[in-house]
N, C-alpha and C positions, 0 to 999 in steps of 0.2 A: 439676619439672613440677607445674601446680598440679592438685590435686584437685577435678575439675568435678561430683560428685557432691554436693558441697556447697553450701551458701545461699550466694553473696556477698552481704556485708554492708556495708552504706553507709549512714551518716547524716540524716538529712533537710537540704536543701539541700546536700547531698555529690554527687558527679558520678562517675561511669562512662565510664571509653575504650576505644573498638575498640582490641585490641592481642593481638599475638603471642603474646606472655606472661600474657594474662589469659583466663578462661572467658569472656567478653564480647564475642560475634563480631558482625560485620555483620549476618548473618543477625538476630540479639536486636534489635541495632537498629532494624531494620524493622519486626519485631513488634510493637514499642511503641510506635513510630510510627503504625502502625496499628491499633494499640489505641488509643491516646492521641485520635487522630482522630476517630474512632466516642465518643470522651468531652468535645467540645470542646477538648481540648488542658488539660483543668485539671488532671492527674496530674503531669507532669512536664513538662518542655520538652528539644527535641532539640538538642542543639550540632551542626556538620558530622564531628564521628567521636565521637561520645559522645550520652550522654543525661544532664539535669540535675534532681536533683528539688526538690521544694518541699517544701509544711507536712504533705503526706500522709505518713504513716506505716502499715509492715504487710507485705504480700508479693506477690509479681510470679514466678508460673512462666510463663515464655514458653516455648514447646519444652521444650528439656532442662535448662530453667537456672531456676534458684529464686536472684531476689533479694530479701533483707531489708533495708525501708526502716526506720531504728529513730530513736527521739526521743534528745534533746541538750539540754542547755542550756549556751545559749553559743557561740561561733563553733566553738573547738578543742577537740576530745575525740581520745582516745589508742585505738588500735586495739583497746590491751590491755580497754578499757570497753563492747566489745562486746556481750561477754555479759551484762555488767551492764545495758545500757539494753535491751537486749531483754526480759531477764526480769521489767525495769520497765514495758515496758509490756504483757509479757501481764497482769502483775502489775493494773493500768490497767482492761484490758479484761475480766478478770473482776469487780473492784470496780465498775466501772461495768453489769454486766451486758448488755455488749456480747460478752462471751464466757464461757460456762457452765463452772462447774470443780467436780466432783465434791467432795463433803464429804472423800474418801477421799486421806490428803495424799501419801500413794504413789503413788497416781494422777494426783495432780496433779507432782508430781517425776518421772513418765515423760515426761511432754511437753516436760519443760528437757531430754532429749536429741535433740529433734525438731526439725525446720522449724518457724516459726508457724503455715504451712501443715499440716503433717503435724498439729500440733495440732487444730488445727478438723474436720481429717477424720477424726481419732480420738472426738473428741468426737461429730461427727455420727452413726460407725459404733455409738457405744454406745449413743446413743437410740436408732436404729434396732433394733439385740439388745434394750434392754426393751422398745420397741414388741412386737416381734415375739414376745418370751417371756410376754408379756400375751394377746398375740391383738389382731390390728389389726382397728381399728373398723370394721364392717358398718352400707351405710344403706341405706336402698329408693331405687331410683332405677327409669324404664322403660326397658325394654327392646322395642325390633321386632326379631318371627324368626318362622322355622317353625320351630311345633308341632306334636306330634302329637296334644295334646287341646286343644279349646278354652275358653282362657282369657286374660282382659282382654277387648279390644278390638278384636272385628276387622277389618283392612284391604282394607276388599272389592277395593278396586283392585286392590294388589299379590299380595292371595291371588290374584285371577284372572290374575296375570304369572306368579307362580311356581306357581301348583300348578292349572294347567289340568290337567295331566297326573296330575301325583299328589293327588288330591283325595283322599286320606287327611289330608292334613295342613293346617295352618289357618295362616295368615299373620297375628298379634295384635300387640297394642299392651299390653302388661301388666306389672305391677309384681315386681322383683327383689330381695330382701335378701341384699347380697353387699358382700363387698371393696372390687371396682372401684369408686371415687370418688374426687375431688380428692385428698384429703389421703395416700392411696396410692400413687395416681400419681406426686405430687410428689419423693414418697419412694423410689421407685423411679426415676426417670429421676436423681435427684442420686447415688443409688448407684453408677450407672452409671457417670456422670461420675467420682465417686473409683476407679472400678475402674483408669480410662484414664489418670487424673492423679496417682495415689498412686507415690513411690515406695519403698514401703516394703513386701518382700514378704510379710514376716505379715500388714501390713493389706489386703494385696490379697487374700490368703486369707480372710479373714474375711468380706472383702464377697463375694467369692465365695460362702461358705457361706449369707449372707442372702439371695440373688440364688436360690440355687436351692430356697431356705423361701419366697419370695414368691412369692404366686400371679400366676397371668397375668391383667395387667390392658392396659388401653387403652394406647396413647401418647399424649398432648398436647404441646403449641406452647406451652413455658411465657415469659411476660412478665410485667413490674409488672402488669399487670392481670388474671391469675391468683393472686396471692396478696393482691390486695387485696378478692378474690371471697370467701377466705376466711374464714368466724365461725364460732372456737370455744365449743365450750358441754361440759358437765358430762363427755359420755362422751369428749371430743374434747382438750380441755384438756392433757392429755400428749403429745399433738404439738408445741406450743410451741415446744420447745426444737429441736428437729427441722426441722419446716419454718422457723425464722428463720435454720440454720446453710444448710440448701438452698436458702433464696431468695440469701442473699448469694451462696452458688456459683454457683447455677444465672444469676443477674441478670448477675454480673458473668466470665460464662466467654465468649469470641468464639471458637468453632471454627474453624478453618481450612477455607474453603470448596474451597479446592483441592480435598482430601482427603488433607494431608499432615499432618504431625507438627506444624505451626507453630501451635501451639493457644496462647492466652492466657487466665490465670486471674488479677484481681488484686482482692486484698481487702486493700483502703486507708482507712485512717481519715483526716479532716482533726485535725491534735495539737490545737488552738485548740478544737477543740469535743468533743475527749478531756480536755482538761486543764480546760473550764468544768464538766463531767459529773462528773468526777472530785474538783471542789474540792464540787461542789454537793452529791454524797454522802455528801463525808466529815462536809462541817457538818451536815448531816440526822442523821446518826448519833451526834455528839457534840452534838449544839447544846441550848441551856436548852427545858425543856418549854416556857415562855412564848413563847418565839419562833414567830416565823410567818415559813416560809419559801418563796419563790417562783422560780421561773427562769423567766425568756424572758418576763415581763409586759410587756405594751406599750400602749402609748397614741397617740392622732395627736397629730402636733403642725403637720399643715397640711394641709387639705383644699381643692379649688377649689369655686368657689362653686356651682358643680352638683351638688357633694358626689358625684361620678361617680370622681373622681380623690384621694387620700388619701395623708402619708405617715407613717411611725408610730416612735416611737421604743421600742427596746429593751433596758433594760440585764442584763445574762447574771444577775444576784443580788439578790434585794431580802429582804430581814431587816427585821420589824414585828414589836412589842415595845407592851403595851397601846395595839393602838389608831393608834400610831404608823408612819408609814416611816423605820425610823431608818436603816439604813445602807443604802449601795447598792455592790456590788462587781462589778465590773466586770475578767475574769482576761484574761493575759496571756501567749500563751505563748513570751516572747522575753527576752532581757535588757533590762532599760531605757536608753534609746537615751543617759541622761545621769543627772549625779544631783538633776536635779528634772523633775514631768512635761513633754513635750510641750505643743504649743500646742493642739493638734488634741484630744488626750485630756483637758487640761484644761476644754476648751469644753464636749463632749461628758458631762463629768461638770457639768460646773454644769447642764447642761440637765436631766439625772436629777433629779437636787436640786431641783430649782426645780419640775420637773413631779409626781415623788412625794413632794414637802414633805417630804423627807428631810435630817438635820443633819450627816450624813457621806456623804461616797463616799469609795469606797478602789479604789487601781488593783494587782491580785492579781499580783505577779510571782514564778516561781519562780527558784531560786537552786540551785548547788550549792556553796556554802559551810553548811554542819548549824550550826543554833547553836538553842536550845533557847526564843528569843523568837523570834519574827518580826523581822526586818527594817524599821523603820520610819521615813519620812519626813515628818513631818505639815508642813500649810500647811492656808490660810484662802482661801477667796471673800470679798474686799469690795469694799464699794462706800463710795467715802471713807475716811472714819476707822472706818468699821461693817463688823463681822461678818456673814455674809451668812450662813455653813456652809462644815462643813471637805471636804478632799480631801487625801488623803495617797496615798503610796506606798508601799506593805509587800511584802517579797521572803519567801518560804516556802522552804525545803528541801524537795526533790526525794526525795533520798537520809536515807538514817538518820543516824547518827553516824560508823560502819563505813565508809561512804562504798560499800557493798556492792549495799544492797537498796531499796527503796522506803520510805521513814521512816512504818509503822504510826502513830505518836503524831500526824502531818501535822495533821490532823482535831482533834482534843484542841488543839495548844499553839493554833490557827486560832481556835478558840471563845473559847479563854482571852484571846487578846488581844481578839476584835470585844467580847466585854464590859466589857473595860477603855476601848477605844473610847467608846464610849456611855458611861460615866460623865463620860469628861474633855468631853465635850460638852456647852456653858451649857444648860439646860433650855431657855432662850428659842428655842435652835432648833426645839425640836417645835414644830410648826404641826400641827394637826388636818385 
């Protein structure tokens, strides 16, 4: 009998079946169906006794069931590579600062015997204890009540509803330095939530102990549009970490309005915009000081003549080198569908080229074959017998050499070749 206490774990593009023999009941399936619902249907898609998923990766507690969607490269990977690609992409998500990891590397080796989940709400629980070992931030905000001296402002109206009788006391409108504020609140109602969602009874204890250190504050109706209300500043700045682990819980939790157990919690990355984050860090971190580098630059390339209507092109990498756009990379996070590009990626990269007068693009593919150069395909843009500027294909290693962990050097051997790149390219292709 299988042990339903545990995550099941699935692949991205891997699938789930209603089945006797598995922790994946009808019940689950509905869940996510109506979760999915409430998300335009862009998480996963339903088969008629299963559910199927796509590029999202991350975790899914529906009810009693924790699943883990984890990244791949390639169609077939061995069940035995489970742990391995999981640990790769928390691995992923604290490099990219999509998930915070204490300097303390025992701390961070507690969380590889956790859920992903149970991860995040470890992390949350400990900001919260040095919040609260600091002393949480006090602002002035106003307060209406009765008083029994008079001070602020007062509300003649409602003084004469509430204390006709007891006119000892003053109904005011006056100023409070206290606790109660947004960023408390926040922190308090996401507490709550891991009290209900955690299953793990030390950390239920723990939040338990915070719960009864925080002072009583208001409740709010939290949405995107309470933490976009949000600005912090000098005394407030050590929330950060804090409230961006509570907005993902709090944003992406659907209670079960019944008032039943059927609760959904799902915190999903799209891999395609993990793996562009992920390449763009690691060249920032190894890359030559002369470089200048950018992500997500765009330009129109068609606007209608009212200029009311615009549409703009985007490539994920641009690397300038005195002055110049020399390369353009453009990542990938799939096998390449053959051994030369696409019609479609090719098009799409001579458009870069040609709009940021750049003399390469390169299409980013990862690989799990380790080999200590990148993977490389070159070819040319011409027109006739002429050179226009190049586009190649280069595959990266995922994995180290061990075939273990997430290959640390990734970043390093990546720099090493885009400057080899740039040499083998005629100087006639910089255009200014």
């Amino acid at each position: 009998m299988k042990d339903c206490t545990k995550p099941i774990q699935v692949f991205e593009y891997g699938s789930l079946q209603i089945g006797e023999d598995t922790c994946f009941k009808k019940k689950h399936w509905e869940m996510l169906g109506w979760y999915n619902e409430t998300h335009g249907g862009r998480y996963f898609s339903l088969t008629p006794k299963g559910v199927r998923f796509n590029q999202y990766v991350g975790v899914i507690q529906a009810g009693d069931l924790v699943i883990e969607i984890l990244p791949k490269v390639g169609k077939q990977a061995a069940d035995s590579e489970k742990s391995i690609w999981r640990n790769v992409l928390l691995d992923m998500l604290s490099q990219c600062h999509w998930m915070h990891v204490h300097a303390n590397e025992k701390a961070y080796l507690k969380f590889r015997a956790n859920s992903i989940l149970e991860a995040y709400l470890e992390l949350f629980v400990n900001e919260c204890e040095t919040l609260l070992r600091a002393g949480l931030v006090k602002k002035y905000r106003f307060q209406e009540k009765n008083c029994k001296a008079l001070k602020g402002k007062l509300i003649f109206g409602k003084n004469i509803q509430y204390n006709l009788v007891h006119q000892e006391n003053f109904y005011t409108r006056h100023q409070v330095f206290d606790q109660d504020h947004l960023l408390n609140q926040i922190l308090l109602k996401a507490l709550k939530l891991v009290a209900t969602i955690s299953s793990s009874p030390f950390l239920r204890d723990r939040v338990q102990s915070l719960l009864l250190n925080f002072p009583e504050l208001s409740d709010l109706k939290v949405t995107a549009a309470t933490f976009e209300r949000i600005q912090l500043n000098r005394k407030t700045e050590s929330y950060a970490e804090a409230l961006e682990i509570a907005a993902m819980l709090l944003l992406n939790y659907r209670p079960d309005i019944s008032g039943g157990r059927n609760n959904v919690l799902a915190i999903l990355f799209d891999m395609n915009d993990l793996w562009e984050e992920y390449i763009f860090r690691q060249l920032a971190r190894y890359k030559n000081k002369k470089w200048s580098l950018h992500n997500q630059s765009q330009k129109r390339i068609w606007q209608s003549e009212s200029e009311r209507a615009f549409k703009v092109v985007r490539p994920d990498l641009v690397i300038s080198m005195d002055g110049f756009h020399s390369i353009i990379i453009d990542t990938k996070w799939k096998l390449p569908d053959g051994e030369y590009p696409g019609d479609n990626d090719l098009k799409q990269m001579f458009v870069y080229n040609e709009f940021w007068k750049c003399k390469s693009a390169l299409l980013l593919y990862p690989t799990n074959s380790f080999s200590k150069l990148p993977g490389f395909k070159p070819g040319n843009f011409i027109n006739g017998n002429g050179l226009l500027h190049r586009c190649g294909m280069v595959t990266v290693s995922v994995l180290d050499e061990s075939n273990s962990k997430l290959d640390p050097m990734l970043g390093e051997r990546l720099v090493n070749f885009i400057e080899e790149e740039i040499k083998r390219c005629p100087k006639d292709y910089q255009i200014k």
